[in-house]
C-alpha positions as CSV (number, residue, x, y, z in Angstrom):
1,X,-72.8,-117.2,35.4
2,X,-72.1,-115.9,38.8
3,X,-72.3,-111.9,38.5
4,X,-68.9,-110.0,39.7
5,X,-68.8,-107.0,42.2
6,X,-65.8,-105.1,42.4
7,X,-64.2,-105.3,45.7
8,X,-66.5,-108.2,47.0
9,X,-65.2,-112.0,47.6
10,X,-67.2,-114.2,44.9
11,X,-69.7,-116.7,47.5
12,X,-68.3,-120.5,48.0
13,X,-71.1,-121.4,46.3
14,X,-70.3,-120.0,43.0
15,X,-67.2,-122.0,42.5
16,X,-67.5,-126.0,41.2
17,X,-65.6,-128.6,43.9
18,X,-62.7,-130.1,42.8
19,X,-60.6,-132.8,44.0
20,X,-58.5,-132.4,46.6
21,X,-54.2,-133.4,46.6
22,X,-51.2,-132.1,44.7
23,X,-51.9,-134.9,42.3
24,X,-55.0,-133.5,41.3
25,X,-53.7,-129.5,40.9
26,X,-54.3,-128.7,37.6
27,X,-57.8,-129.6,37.6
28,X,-58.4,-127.6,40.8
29,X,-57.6,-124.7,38.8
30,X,-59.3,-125.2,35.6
31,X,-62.6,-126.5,37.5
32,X,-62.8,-123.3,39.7
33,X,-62.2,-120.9,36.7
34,X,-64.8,-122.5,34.9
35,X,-67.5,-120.1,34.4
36,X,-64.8,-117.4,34.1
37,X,-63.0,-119.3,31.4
38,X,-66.3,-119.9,29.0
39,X,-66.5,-115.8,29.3
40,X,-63.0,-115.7,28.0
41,X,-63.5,-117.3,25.5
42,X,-66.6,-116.3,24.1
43,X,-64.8,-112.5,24.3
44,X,-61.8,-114.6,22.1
45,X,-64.2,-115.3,19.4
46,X,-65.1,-111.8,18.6
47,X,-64.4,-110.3,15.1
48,X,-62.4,-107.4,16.7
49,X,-58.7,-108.4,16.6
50,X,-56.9,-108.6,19.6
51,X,-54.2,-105.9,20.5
52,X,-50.6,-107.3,20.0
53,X,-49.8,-106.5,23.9
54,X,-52.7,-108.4,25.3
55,X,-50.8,-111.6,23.4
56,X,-47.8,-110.7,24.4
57,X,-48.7,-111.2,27.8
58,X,-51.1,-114.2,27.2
59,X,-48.4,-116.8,28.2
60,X,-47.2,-115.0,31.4
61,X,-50.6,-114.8,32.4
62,X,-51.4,-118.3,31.9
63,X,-47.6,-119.5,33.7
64,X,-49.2,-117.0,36.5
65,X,-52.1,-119.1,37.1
66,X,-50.8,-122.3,36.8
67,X,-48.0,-121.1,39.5
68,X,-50.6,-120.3,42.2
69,X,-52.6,-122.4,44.9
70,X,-56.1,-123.0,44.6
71,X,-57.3,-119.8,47.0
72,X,-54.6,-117.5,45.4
73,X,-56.4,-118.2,41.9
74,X,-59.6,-117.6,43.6
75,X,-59.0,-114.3,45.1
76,X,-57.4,-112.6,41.4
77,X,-60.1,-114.3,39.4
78,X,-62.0,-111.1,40.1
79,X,-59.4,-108.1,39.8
80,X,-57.5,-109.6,37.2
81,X,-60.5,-110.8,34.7
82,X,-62.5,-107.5,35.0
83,X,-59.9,-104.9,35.1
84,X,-59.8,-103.9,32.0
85,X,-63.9,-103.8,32.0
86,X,-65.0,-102.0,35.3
87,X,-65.5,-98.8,33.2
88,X,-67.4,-99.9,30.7
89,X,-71.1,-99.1,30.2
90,X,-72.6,-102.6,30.7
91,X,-70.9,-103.1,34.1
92,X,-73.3,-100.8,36.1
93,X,-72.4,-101.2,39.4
94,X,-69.7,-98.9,38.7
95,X,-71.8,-96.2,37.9
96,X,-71.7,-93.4,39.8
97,X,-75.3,-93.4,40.2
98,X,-75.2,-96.9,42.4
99,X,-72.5,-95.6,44.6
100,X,-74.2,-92.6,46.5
101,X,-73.8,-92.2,49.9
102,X,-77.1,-92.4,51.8
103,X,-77.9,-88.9,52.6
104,X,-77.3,-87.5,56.5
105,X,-78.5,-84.4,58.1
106,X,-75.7,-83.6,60.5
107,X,-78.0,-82.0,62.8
108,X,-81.2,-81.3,64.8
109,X,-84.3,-83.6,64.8
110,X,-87.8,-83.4,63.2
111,X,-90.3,-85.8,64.0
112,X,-93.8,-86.8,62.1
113,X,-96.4,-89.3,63.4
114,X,-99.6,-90.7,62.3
115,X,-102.0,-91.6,65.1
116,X,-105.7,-93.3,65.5
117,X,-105.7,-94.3,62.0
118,X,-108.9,-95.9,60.7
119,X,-109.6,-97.8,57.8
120,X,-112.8,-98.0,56.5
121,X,-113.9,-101.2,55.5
122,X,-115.3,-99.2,52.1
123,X,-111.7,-99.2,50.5
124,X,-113.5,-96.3,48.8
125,X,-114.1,-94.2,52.2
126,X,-109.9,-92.5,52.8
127,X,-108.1,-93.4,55.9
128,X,-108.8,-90.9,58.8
129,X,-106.1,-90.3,61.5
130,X,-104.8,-87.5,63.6
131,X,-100.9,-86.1,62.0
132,X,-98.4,-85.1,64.6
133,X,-95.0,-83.3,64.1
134,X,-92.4,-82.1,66.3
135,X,-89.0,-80.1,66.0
136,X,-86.8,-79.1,68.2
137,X,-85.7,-75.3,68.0
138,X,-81.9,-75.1,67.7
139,X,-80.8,-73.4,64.1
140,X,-78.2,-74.1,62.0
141,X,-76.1,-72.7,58.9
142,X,-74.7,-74.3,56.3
143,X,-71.9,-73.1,54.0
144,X,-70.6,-75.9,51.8
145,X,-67.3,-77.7,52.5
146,X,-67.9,-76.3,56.3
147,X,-69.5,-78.0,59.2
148,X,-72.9,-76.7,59.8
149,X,-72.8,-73.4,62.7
150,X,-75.8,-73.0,65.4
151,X,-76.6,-69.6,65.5
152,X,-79.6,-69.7,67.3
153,X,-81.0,-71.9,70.3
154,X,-84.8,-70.6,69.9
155,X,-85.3,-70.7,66.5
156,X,-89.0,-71.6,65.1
157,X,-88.8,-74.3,62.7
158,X,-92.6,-75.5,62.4
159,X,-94.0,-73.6,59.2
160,X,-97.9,-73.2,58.8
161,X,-98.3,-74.2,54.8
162,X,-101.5,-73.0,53.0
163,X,-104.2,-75.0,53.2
164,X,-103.3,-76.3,56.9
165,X,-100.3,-77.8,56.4
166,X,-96.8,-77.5,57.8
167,X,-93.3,-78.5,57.2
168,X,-90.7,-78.9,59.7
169,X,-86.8,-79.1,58.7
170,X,-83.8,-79.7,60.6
171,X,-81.3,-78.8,58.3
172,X,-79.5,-75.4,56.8
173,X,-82.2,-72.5,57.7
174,X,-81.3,-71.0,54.3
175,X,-82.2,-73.6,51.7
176,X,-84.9,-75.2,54.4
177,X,-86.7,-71.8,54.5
178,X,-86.6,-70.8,50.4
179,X,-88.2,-74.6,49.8
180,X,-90.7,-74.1,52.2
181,X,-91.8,-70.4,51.2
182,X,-91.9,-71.6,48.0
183,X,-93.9,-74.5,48.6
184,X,-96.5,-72.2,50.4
185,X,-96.8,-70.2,47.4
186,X,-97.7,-73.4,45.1
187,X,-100.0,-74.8,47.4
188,X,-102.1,-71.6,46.6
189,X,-102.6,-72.9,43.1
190,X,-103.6,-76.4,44.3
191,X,-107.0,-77.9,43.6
192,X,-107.9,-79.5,46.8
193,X,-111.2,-80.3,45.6
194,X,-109.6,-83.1,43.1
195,X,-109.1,-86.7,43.8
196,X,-106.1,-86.4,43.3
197,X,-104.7,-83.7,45.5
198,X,-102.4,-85.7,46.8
199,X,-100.5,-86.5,43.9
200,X,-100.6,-82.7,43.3
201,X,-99.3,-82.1,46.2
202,X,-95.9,-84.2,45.8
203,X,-95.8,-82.6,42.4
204,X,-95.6,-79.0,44.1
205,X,-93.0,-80.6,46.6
206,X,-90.8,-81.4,43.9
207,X,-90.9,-78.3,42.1
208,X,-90.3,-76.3,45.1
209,X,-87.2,-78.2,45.6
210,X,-86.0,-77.5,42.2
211,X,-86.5,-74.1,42.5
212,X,-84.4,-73.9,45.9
213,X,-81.6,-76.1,43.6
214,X,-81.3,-73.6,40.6
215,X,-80.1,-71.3,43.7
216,X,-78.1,-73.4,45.0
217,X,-76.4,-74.2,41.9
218,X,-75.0,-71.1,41.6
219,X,-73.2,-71.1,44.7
220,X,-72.0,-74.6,43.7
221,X,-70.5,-73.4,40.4
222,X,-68.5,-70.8,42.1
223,X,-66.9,-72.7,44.7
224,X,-66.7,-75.8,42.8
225,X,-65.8,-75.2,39.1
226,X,-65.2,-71.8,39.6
227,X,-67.9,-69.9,36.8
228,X,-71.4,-68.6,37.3
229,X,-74.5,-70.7,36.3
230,X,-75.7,-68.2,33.1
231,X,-71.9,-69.5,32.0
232,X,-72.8,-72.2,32.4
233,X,-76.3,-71.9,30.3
234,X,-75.3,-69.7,27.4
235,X,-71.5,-69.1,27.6
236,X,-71.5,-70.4,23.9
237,X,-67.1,-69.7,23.8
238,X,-67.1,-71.4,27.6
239,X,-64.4,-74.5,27.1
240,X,-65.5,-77.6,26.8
241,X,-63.5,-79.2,29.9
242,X,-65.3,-76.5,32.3
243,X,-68.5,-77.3,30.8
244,X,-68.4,-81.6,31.5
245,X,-66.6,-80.4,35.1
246,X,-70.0,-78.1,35.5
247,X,-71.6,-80.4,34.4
248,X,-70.6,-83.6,36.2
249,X,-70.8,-81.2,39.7
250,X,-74.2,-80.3,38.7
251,X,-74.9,-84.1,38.6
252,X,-73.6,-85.6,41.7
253,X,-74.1,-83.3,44.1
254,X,-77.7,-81.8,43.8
255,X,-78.8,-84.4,46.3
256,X,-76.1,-82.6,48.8
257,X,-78.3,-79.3,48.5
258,X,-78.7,-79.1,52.4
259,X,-82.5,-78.9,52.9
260,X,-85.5,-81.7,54.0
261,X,-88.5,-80.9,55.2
262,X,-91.0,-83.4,57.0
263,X,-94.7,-82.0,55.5
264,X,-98.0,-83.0,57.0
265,X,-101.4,-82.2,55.9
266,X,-105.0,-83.4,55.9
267,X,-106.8,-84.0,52.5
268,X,-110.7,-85.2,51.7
269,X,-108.4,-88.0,50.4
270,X,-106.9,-88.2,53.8
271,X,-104.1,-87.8,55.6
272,X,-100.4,-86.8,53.8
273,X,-97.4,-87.3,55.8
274,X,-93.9,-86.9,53.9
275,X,-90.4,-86.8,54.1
276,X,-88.8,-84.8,51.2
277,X,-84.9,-83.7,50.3
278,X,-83.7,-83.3,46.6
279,X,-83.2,-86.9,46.3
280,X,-86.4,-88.0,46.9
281,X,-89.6,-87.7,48.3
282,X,-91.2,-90.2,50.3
283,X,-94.8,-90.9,52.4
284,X,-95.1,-92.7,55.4
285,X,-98.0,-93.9,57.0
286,X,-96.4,-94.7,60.4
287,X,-93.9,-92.3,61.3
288,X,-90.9,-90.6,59.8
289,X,-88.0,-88.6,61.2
290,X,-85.3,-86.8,60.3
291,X,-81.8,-85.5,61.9
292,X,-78.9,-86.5,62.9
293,X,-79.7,-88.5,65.5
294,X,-82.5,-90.6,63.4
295,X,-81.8,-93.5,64.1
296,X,-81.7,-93.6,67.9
297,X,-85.2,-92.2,67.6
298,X,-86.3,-94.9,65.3
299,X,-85.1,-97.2,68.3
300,X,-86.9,-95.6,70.8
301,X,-89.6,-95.7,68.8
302,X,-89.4,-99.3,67.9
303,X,-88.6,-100.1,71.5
304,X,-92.2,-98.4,72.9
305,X,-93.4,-100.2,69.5
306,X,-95.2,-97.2,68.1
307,X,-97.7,-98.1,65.7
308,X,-100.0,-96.0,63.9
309,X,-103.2,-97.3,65.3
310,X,-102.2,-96.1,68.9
311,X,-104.2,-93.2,70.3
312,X,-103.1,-89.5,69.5
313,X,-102.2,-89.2,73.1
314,X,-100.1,-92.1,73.5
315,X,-98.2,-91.5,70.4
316,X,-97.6,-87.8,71.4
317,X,-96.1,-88.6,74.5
318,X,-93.6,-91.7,72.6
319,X,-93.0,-88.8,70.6
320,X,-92.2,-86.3,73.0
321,X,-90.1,-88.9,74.9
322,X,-88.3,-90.1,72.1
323,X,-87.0,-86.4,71.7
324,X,-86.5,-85.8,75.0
325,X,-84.1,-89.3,74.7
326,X,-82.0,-87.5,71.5
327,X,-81.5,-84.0,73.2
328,X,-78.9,-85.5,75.2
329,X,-76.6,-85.0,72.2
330,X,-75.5,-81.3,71.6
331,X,-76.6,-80.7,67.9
332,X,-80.3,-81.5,69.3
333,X,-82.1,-78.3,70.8
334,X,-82.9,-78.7,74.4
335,X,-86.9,-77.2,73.4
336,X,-89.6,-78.5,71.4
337,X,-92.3,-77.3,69.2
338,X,-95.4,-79.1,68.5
339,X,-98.0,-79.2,66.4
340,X,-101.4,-81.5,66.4
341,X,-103.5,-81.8,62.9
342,X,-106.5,-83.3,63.2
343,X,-109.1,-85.4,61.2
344,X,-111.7,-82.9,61.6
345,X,-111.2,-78.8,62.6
346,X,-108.8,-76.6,63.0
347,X,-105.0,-77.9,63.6
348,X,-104.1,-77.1,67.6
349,X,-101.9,-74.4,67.0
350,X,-98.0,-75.0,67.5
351,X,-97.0,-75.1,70.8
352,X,-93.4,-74.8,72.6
353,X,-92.8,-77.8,75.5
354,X,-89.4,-78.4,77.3
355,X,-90.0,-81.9,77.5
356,X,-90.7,-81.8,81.9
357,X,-93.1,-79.4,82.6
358,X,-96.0,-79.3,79.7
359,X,-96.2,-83.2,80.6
360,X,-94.6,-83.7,83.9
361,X,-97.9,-86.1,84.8
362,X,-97.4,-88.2,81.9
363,X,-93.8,-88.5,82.7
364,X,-94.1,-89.1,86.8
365,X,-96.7,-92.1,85.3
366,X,-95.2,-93.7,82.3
367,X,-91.2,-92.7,81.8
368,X,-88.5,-94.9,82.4
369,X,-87.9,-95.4,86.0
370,X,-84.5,-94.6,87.9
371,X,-82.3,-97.3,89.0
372,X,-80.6,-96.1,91.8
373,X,-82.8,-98.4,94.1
374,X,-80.9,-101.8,92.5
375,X,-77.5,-100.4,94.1
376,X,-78.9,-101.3,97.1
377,X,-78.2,-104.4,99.4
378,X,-82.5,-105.8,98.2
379,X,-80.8,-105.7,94.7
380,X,-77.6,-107.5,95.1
381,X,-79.3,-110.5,97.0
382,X,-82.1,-110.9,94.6
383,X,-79.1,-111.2,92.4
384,X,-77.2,-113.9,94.8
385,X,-80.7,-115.6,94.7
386,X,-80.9,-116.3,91.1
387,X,-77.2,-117.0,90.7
388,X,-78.1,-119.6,93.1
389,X,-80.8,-121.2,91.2
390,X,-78.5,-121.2,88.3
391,X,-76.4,-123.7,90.0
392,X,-78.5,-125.6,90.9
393,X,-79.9,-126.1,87.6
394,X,-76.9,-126.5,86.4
395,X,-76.2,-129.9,89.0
């Protein structure tokens, strides 16, 4: 049987053809609620006894469908044969779970890039590449229910991790800065000799996050429900209504908690590159960003077809230019700091660049051109010229 969405049209293809003409109307409308029908009446043969309203209405539901055309019939078979089932526990899609927004960082930009990656042929020997992350510099403060507040143009937002890593955020300073000095503190207590450091890495990640939530939770509790978090906890005499409403808050909106941090870090296991909030935490092996403007830097990216493979150079100025691209917008910070973690040695430490003068060559040599020339008369015949071979073709 076809499955049912709420608030979708079910697909042509889902219902049986029928004969076309008046003559034939009846069977139009028993041959496209078909599948529907069978569910009926499988529900009809259950032991549990039917309330006496549901039969009261049984006829004038049945007069209602014979009354209606062949698309009307269509177009209710949904609403009218689940609505008394879209909040029941096997119909998932309802679930609040499956209905999340996909998260967005209303501000700022952070960018992370893998570069002259190498792949042994020795699946054995890790990948070797050169990490590079950029942010731009303009803070913001976030007090929920409000829109976020810059309070700072120049603001660093590159941290330096233990072990020689770094996170970049571009969300609320706050919670951004009390995940990642937590995070430096459980890196310490990391085993970078194992195997496996990479997986104990994300572990830390994670826990770091939770931490930052169980703060943030309080604030949540008192401007949402209205009780502290150790009511919450232990308030044995707290009612039971404040307790679900805690409860359900606590639930849906943890993945709000305004923090995600873009970490990067070389390993003996090679190189870590992630994207983490309180929702999830992700690894790339290409690049990642994250911002409010994150998609128009995934399409510049796409459009100068960045690929991992490219050299540390190259990818640092598509980078650099694809930031320089987003700044246009105000919630992007007009400076940029930079930070280059290679294979072998020491990272280069983090550097500021205004996007002109650190890399004016590169830009005189390989950024998009101006087009002021093409308002010329050159321009406009060129353009006569192939309007002209058009017609021609055309003949």
């Amino acid at each position: 049987m076809p499955s049912a969405k709420p608030n979708r049209p079910f697909p042509s293809s889902s219902l049986m053809p029928a004969p076309a003409g008046p003559a034939d109307f009846p069977c139009q409308i028993i041959t496209s609620l078909a599948p529907y029908l069978l569910y009926a009446c499988a529900a009809a043969l259950s032991p549990v006894p039917r309330p006496s309203s549901l039969r009261r209405k049984a006829r004038k539901t049945a007069q209602l469908l014979c009354n209606l055309s062949h698309l009307e019939s269509t177009l209710i078979q949904q609403d009218y044969l689940l609505h008394k089932r879209r909040r029941t526990a096997y119909h998932p899609v309802t679930s609040h779970r499956y209905r999340r927004d996909v998260r967005k960082v209303p501000m700022t930009v952070v960018i992370g890039m893998m570069a002259e990656t190498t792949q042994n042929s020795n699946a054995a020997i890790p990948t070797v590449a050169t990490l590079l992350l950029c942010a731009d510099t303009l803070a913001t403060y976030q007090i929920p229910k409000k829109s976020p507040v810059t309070s700072h143009p120049s603001q660093a937002k590159i941290y330096p991790l233990a072990h020689g890593f770094f996170a970049a955020f571009c969300d609320d300073y706050y919670w951004s800065h009390k995940v990642a000095t937590e995070l430096n503190n459980r890196l310490l207590s990391v085993d970078f000799a194992n195997d496996g450091v990479i997986d104990l890495v994300k572990v830390q990640v994670e826990k770091s996050f939770d931490y930052a939530f169980k703060w943030y939770a309080r604030t949540l509790l008192k401007k949402e429900v209205g009780i502290t978090l150790d009511q919450y906890y232990h308030d044995k005499k707290l009612r039971p209504k404040l307790h679900k409403e805690a409860q359900d808050c606590i639930k849906t909106k943890y993945q709000e908690m305004p923090a995600e941090l873009v970490i990067a870090g070389q390993t003996h296991r090679g190189p870590l590159l992630l994207k983490a909030n309180a929702e999830e935490i992700r690894e790339y092996t290409n690049f990642c960003v994250s911002g409010g403007p994150e998609e128009s830097v995934i399409s510049w990216l796409k459009l100068r077809d960045q690929r991992s493979n490219m050299s540390a150079v190259r990818s640092l100025y598509h980078m650099v230019e694809a930031k320089r691209f987003v700044q246009t917008e105000l919630t992007v910070g007009q400076k940029t700091q930079i930070v280059i973690l290679r294979s072998q040695g020491l990272p280069i430490p983090t550097f500021q660049d205004d996007g002109i003068t650190t890399m004016k060559t590169w830009f005189d040599m390989f950024c998009v051109k101006d087009t002021s020339e093409m308002d010329g008369t050159k321009a406009r015949a060129s353009l006569d010229a192939f309007i002209a071979t058009l017609s021609v073709s055309q003949k």
